[in-house]
VEXDREN-2710 file (C-alpha; in Angstrom, 1 decimal):
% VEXDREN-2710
k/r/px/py/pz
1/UNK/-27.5/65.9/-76.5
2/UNK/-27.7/62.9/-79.3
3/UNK/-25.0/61.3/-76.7
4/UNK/-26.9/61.8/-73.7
5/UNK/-29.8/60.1/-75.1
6/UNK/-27.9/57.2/-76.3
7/UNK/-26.5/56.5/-72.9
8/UNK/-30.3/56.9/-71.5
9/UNK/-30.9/54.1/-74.1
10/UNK/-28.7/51.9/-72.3
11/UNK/-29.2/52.5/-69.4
12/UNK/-32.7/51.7/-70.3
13/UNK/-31.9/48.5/-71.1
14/UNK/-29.6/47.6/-68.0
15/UNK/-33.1/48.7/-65.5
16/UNK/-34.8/45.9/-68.0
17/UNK/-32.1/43.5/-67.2
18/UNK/-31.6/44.6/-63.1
19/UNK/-35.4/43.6/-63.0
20/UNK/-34.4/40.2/-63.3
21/UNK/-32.4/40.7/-60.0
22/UNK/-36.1/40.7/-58.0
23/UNK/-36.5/37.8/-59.1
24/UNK/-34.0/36.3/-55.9
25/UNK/-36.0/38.1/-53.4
26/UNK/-39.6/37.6/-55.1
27/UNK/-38.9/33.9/-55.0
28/UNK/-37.8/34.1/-51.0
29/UNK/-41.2/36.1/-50.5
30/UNK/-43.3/33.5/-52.3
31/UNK/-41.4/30.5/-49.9
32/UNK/-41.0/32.7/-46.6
33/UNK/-43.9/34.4/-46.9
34/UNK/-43.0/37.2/-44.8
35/UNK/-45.3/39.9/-46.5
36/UNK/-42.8/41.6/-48.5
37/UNK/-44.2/39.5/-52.2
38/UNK/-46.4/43.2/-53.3
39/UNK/-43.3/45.7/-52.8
40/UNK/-40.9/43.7/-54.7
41/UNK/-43.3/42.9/-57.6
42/UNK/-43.8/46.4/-57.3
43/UNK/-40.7/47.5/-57.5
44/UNK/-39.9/44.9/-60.2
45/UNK/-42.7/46.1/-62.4
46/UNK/-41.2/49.8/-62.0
47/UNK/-37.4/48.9/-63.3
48/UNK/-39.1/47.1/-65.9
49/UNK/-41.5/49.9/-67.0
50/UNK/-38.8/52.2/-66.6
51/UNK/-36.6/50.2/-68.5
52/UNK/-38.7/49.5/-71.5
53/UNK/-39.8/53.0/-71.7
54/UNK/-36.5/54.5/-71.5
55/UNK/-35.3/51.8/-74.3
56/UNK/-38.1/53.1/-76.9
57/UNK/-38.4/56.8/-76.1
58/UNK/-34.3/57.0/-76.9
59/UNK/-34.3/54.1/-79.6
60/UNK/-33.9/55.9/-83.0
61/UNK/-31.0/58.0/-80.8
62/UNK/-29.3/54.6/-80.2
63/UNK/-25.9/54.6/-81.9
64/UNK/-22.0/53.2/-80.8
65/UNK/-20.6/54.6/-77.8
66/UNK/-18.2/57.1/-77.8
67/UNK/-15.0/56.4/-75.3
68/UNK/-15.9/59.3/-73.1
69/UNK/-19.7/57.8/-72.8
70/UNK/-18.1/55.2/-70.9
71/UNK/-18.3/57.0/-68.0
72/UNK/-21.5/59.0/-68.0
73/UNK/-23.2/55.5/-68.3
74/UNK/-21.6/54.6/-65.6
75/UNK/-22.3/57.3/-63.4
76/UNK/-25.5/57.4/-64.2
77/UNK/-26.0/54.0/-64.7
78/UNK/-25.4/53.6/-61.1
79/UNK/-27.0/56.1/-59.6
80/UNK/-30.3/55.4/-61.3
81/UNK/-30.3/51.4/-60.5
82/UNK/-29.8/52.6/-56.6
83/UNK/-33.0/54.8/-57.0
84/UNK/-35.2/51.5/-58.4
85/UNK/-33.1/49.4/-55.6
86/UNK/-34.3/51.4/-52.5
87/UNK/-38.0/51.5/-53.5
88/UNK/-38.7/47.4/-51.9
89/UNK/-36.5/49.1/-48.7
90/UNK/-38.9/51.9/-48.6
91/UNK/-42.3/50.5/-49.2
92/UNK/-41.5/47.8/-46.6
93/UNK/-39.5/49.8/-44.1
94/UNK/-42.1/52.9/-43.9
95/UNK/-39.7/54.4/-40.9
96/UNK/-37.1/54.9/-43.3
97/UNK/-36.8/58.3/-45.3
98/UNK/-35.7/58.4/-48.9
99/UNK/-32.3/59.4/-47.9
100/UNK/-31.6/56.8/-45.8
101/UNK/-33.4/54.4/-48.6
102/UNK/-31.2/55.5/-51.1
103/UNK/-28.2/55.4/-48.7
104/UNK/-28.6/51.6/-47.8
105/UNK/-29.4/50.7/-51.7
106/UNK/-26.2/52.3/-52.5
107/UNK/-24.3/51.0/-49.5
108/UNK/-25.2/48.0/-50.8
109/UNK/-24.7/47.9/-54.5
110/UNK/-21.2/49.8/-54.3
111/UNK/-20.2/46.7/-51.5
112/UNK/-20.0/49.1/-48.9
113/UNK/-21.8/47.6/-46.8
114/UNK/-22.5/50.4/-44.1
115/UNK/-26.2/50.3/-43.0
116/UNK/-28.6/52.7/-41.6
117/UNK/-30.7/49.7/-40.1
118/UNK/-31.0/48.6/-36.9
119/UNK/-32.6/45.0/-35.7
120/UNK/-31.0/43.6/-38.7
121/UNK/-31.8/39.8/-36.4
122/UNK/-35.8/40.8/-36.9
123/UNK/-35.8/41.8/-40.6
124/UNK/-38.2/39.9/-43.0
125/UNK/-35.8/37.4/-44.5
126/UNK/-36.5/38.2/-47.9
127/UNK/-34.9/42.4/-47.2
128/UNK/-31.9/40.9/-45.9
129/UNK/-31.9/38.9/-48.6
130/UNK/-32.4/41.9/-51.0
131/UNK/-29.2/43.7/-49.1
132/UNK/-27.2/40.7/-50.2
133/UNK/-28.3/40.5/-53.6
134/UNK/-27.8/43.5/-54.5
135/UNK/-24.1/43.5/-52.6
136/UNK/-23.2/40.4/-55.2
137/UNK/-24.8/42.0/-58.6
138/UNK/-22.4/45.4/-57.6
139/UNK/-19.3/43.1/-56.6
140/UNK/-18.3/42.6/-59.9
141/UNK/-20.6/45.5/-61.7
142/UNK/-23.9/45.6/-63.2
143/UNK/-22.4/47.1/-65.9
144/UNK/-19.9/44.3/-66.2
145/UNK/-23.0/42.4/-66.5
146/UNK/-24.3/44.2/-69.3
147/UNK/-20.8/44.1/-71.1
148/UNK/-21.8/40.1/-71.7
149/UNK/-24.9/41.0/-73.1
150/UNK/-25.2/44.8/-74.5
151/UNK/-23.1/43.6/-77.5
152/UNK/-25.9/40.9/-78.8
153/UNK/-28.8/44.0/-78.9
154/UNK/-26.1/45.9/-81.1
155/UNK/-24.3/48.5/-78.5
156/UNK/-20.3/47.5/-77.9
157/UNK/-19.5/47.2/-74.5
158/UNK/-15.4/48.0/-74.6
159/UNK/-16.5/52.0/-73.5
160/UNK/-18.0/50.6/-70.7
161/UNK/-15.6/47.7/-70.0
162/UNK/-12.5/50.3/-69.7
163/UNK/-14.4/53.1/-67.5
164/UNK/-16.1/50.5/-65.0
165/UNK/-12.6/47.8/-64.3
166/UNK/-10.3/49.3/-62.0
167/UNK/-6.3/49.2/-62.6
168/UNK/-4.7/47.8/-65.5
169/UNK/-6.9/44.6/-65.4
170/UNK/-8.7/47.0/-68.4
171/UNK/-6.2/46.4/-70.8
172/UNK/-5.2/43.1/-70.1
173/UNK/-8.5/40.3/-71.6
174/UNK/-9.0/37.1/-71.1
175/UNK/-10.5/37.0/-74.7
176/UNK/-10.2/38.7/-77.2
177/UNK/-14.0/39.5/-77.4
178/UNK/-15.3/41.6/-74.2
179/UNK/-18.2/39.7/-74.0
180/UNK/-16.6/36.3/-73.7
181/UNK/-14.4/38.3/-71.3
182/UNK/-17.2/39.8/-68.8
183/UNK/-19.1/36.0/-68.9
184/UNK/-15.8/34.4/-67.9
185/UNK/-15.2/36.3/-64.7
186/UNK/-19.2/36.2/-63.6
187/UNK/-18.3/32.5/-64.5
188/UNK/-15.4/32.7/-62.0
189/UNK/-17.3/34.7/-60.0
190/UNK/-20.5/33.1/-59.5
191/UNK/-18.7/29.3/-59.0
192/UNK/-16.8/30.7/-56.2
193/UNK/-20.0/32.0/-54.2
194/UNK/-21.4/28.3/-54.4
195/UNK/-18.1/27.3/-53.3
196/UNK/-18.5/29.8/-50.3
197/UNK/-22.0/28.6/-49.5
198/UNK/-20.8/24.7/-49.0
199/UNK/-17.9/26.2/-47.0
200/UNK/-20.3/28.5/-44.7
201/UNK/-22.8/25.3/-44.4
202/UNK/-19.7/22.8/-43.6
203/UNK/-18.8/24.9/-40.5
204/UNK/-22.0/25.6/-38.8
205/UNK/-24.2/28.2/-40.6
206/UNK/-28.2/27.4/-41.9
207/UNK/-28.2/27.7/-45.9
208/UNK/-30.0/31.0/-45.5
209/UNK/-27.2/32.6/-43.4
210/UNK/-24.6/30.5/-45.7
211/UNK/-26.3/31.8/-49.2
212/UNK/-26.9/35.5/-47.3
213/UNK/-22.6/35.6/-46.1
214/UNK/-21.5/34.2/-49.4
215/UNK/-23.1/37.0/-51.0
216/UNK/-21.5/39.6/-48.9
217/UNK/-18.2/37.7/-48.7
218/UNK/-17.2/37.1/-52.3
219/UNK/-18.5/41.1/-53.1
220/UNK/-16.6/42.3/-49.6
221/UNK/-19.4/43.9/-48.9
222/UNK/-19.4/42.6/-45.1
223/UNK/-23.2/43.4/-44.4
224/UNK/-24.5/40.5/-42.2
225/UNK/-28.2/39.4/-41.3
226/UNK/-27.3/39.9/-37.1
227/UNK/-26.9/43.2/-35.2
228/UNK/-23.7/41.5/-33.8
229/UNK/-22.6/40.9/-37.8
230/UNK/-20.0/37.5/-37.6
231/UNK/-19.3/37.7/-33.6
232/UNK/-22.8/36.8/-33.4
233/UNK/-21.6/32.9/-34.4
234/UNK/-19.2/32.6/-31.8
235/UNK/-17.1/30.5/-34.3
236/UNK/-13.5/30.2/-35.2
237/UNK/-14.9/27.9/-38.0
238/UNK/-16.7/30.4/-39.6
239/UNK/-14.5/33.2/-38.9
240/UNK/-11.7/31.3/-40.8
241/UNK/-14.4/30.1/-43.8
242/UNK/-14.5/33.8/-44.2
243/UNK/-10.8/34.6/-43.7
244/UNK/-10.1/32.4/-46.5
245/UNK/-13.1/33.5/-49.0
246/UNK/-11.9/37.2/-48.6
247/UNK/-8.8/36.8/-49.0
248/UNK/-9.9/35.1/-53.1
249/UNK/-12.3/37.5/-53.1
250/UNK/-9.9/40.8/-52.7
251/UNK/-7.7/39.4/-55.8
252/UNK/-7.6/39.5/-58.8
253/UNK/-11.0/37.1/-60.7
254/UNK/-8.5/37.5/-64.1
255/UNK/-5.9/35.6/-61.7
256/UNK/-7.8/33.0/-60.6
257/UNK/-9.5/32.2/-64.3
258/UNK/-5.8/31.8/-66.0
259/UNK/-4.9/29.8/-62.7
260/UNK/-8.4/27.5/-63.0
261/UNK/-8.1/27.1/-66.9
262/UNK/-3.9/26.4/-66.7
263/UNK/-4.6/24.4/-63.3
264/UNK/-1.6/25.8/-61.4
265/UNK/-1.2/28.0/-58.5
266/UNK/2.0/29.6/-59.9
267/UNK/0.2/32.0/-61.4
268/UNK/-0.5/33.7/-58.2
269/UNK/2.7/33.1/-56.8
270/UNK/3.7/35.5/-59.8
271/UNK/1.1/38.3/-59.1
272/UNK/3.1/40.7/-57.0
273/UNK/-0.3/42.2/-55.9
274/UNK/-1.1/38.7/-54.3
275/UNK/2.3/38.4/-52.6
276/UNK/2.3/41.6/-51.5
277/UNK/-1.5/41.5/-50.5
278/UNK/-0.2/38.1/-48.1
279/UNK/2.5/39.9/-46.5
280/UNK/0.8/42.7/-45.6
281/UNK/-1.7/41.1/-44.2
282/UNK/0.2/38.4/-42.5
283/UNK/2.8/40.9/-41.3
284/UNK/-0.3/43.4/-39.5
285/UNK/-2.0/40.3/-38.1
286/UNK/1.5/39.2/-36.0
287/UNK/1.7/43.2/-35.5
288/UNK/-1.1/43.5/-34.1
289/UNK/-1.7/40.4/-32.0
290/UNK/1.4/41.2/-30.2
291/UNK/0.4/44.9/-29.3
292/UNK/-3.0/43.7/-28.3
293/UNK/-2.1/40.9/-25.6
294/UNK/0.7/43.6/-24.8
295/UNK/-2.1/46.5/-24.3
296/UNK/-4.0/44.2/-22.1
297/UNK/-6.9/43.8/-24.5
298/UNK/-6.9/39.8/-24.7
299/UNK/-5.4/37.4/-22.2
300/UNK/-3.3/36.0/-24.0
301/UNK/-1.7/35.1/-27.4
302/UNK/-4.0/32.5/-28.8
303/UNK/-7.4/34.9/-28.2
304/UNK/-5.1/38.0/-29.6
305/UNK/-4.6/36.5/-32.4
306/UNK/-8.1/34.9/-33.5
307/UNK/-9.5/38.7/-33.2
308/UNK/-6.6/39.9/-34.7
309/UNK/-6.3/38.3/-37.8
310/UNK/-9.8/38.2/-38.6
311/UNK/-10.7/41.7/-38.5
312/UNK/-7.3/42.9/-40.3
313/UNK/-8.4/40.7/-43.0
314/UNK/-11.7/42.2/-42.8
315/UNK/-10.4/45.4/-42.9
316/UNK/-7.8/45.0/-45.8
317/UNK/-10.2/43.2/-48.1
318/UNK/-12.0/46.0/-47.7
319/UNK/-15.2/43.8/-46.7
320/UNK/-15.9/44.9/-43.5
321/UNK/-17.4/42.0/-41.1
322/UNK/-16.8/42.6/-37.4
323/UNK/-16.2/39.9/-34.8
324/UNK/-15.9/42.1/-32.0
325/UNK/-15.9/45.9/-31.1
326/UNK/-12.3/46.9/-32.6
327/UNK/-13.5/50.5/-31.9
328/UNK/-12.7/50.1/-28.2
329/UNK/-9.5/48.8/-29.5
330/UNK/-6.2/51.4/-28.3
331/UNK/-6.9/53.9/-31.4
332/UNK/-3.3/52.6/-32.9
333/UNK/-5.0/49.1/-34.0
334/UNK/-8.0/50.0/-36.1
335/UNK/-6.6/53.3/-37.2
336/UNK/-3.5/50.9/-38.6
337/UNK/-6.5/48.8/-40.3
338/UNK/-8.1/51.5/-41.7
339/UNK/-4.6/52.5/-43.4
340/UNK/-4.7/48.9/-44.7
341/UNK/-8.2/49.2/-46.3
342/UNK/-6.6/51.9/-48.1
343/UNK/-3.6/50.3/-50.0
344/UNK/-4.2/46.5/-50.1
345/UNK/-7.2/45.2/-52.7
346/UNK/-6.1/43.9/-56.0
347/UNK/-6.7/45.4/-58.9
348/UNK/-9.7/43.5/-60.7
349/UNK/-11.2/42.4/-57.5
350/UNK/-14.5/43.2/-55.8
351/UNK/-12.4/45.8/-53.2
352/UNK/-12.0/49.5/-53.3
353/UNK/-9.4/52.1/-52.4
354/UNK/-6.2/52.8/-54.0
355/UNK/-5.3/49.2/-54.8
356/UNK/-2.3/47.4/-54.2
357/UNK/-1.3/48.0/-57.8
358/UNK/-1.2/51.5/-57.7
359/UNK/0.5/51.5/-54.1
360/UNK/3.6/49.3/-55.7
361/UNK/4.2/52.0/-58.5
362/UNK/3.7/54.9/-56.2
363/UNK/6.4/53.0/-53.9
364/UNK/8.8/52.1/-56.7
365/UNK/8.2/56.0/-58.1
366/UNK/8.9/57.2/-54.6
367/UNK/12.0/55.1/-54.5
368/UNK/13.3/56.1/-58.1
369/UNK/12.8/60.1/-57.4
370/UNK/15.3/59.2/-54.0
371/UNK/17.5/57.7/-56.9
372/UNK/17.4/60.2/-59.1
373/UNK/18.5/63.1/-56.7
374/UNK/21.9/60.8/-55.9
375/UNK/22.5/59.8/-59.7
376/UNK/20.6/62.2/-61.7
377/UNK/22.2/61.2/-64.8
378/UNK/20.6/57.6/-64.7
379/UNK/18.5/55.6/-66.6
380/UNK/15.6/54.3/-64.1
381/UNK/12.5/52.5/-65.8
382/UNK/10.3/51.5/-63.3
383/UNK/10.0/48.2/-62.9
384/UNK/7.3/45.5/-61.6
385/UNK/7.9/41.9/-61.3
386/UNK/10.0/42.7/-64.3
387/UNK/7.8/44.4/-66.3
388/UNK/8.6/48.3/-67.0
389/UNK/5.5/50.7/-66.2
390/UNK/5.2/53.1/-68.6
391/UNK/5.3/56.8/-67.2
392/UNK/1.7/57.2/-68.6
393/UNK/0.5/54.8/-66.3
394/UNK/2.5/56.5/-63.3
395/UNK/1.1/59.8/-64.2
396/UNK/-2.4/58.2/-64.1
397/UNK/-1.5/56.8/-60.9
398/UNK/-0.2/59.9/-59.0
399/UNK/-3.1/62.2/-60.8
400/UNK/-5.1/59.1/-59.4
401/UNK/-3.8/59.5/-55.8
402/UNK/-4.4/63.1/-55.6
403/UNK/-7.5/63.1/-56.9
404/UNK/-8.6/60.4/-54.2
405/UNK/-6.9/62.5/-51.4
406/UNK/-8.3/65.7/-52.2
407/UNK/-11.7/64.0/-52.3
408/UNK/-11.3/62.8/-49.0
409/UNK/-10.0/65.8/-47.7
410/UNK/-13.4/67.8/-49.2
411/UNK/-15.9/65.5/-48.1
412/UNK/-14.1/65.3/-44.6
413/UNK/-14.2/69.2/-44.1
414/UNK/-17.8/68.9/-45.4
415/UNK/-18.8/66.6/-43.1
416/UNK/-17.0/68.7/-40.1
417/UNK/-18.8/71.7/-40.8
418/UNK/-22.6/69.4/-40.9
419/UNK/-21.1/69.4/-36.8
420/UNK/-19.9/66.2/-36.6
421/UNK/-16.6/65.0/-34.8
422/UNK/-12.9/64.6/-36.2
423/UNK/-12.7/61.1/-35.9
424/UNK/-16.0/60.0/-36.7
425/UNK/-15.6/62.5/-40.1
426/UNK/-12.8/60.9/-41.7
427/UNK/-13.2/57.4/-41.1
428/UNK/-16.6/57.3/-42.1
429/UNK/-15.7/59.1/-45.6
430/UNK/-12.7/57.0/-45.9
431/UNK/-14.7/54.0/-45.0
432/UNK/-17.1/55.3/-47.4
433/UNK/-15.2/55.9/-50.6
434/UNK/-13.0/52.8/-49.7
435/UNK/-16.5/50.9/-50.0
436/UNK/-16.0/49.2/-46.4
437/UNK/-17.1/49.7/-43.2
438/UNK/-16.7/50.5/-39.9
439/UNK/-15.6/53.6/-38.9
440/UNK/-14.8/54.9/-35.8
441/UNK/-16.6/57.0/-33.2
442/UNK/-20.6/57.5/-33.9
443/UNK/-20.0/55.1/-37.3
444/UNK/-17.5/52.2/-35.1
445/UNK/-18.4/48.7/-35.2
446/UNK/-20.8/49.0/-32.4
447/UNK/-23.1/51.3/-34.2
448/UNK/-24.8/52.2/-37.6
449/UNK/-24.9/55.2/-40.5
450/UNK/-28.2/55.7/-38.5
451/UNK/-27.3/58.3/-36.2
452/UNK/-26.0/60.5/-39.6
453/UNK/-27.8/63.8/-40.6
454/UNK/-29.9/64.6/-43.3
455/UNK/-26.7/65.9/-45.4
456/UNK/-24.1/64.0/-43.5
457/UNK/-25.9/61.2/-45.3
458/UNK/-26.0/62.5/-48.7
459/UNK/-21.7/63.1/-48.3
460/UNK/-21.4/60.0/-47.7
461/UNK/-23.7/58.4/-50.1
462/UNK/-21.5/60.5/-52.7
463/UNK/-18.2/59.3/-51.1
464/UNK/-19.1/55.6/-52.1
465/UNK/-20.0/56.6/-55.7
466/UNK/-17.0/58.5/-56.1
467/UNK/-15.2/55.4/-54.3
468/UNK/-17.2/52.8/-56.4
469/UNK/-16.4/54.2/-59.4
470/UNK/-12.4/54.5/-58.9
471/UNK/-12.8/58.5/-58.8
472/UNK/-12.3/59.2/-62.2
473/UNK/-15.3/58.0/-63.9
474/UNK/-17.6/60.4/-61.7
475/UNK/-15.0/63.7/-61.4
476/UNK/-14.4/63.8/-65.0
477/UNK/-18.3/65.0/-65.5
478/UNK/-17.4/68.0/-64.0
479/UNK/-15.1/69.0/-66.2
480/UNK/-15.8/71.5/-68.9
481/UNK/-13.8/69.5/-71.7
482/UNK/-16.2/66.8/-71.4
483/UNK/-18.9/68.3/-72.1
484/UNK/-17.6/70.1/-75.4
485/UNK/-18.2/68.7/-78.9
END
């Protein structure tokens, strides 16, 4: 119990802290005036209320964090912020419920970027603007965030830093101190959104647009302020802005740091997730261009390949902009795309899914096991870029995998016996705990979440949690050990 209330301490402080999040959207209600100034103060004044009480009620509990209170923070941490999130959604969108409320604050926050709105062109400014905010606070974390600052009110942040980062990036700082490591990558990561913004504005976009799709781009969360999402600018200038953007954004921000502070590009050409990342990319965009002109569905080679390559980026950033309707794509394409979403974000990046870093060691472990049964008497480390994995790591991995697969294969069976469709169940929970978007069928990139059921909603809202939180974090408060002394 003492532990439980030291996490609510915390957690108590990061609501104080996201309350400084309204300030974006208060800021765009005061300048657009659009009506939408009460409900964010509002809901401003409620995460800081929250906050503060939480903070003093639990205050003579407050102590060092345990390793395994890592991840109930987390969890929790997470799940409450979405709560205080969807209350500016619902007191200024009265027609949503508070399950689609909480849906889209969550969609949102995990970078999923699925939506259950429609007229997205008609919105006040200021609640698109909220969807992107709150899209580029959960790219890299809030608790992240609160790594940089926690330590300065007296609570160490390592317990959070190891159960929030994905992949191996948790062992591997910048500096030696994890506050001077979490500042350094918001430092990263925040220079590279202005970046995107003069990009966006250079080939054609308003600074409102520009500001709203460098938020979504550098978090992949792929949410857009148009019904029609990027196809709605007609531009190949834009379309490769955002190529390029997602592309840095689904590798590693450790990677790009050591390459800004040594000034050299090698240091990507040595990250075999970044090679690997390219070629699979590149190699699916050719695929694919060629079986689309071949299928008939473009003209030609040229307009194959502008579609092509800009939604298999998309896809395997695990972002999620749409330029066109890849659902009435031959099922091969974006079923091929969805595998991609799957395997292909960096470790340490702002995408979800397996990562690229655990699909190399389950490949090279797939490959050694083959070895094995010819030469069982020999010696096979496995290897990457040189490096041997230790067989902790590919235990963790493989435990990793079928934890991730049995999770789909739950929520999927879940979601089939709610009534809904084959197709449309499994891509929208891969979609979902992939934290990307489209699916197919009644979730494709011609439509929204909105059409979802009451529980239907509720599974997938879980699905990106679970996703969000790289699986573990959220499963391993269901287990008995954890909750023994």
């Amino acid at each position: 119990m003492r532990s439980l209330l030291s996490v609510l301490n915390v957690i108590g402080s990061l609501l104080v802290m996201f309350s400084a999040a309204y300030l974006i959207p208060i800021a765009s209600a005061v300048l657009n005036r659009d009506g939408t100034l009460a409900a964010f103060c509002a809901a401003a004044a409620t995460s800081l209320g929250l906050g503060i009480a939480l903070y003093v009620i639990t205050l003579r509990f407050r102590q060092e964090l345990k390793p395994r209170d890592g991840y109930l923070l987390v969890t929790l941490g997470w799940t409450l912020i979405a709560a205080v999130a969807s209350i500016p959604l619902l007191l200024v969108l009265p027609q949503l419920s508070i399950t689609a409320g909480y849906f889209e604050a969550m969609s949102d926050l995990s970078t999923t970027g699925a939506t259950v709105l429609t007229g997205l062109d008609h919105l006040p400014p200021t609640i698109n603007l909220w969807r992107a905010t709150l899209c580029w606070v959960g790219g890299m974390g809030i608790i992240i965030l609160a790594v940089a600052i926690l330590p300065l009110l007296g609570v160490g942040g390592m317990q959070i830093y190891k159960a929030e980062t994905p992949g191996p990036v948790k062992d591997s700082k910048l500096k030696p101190r994890i506050m001077q490591t979490a500042r350094l990558l918001w430092l990263v990561y925040g220079g590279l959104t202005g970046v995107c913004v003069v990009a966006l504005m250079a080939a054609g976009m308003g600074f409102f647009d520009a500001l709203f799709h460098a938020f979504a781009t550098v978090s992949l969360g792929g949410i857009s302020t148009h019904d029609a999402n990027i196809g709605y600018y007609h531009s190949t200038a834009i379309e490769f802005v955002l190529i390029v953007f997602m592309l840095i954004a689904a590798m590693n921000f450790a990677t790009h740091y050591l390459a800004l502070r040594r000034g050299s590009l090698r240091i990507y050409v040595r990250d075999p997730e970044v090679q690997w990342l390219l070629i699979a990319v590149a190699a699916s965009t050719v695929m694919l261009t060629f079986y689309l002109a071949n299928q008939g569905v473009y003209p030609d080679l040229e307009t194959a390949f502008r579609y092509a390559s800009f939604n298999v980026v998309s896809m395997a950033t695990d972002c999620g902009f749409v330029s066109t309707d890849f659902g009435l794509w031959p099922l091969f394409a974006p079923m091929w795309m969805l595998l991609l979403s799957c395997l292909c974000a960096n470790t340490g990046s702002t995408g979800g899914g397996i990562k690229m870093f655990r699909t190399m060691v389950l490949i090279k472990q797939a490959s050694r096991e083959l070895f094995v049964l010819i030469h069982p008497q020999a010696e096979t480390p496995l290897r990457i870029s040189g490096a041997t994995i230790p067989n902790r790591i590919v235990f963790s991995v493989l435990a990793f995998l079928f934890l991730y697969l049995l999770s789909i294969v739950v929520l999927t069976l879940a979601m089939l016996l709610s009534g809904m469709d084959f197709i449309s169940a499994v891509t929208a929970v891969v979609v979902c705990i992939n934290n990307t978007h489209p699916g197919l069928g009644v979730v494709g990139p011609g439509a929204t979440f909105q059409s979802l059921s009451m529980l239907q909603t509720w599974i997938c809202t879980a699905a990106m949690l679970i996703g969000r939180l790289e699986v573990f974090s959220v499963l391993v408060l269901f287990t008995p050990a954890f909750w023994r002394k």
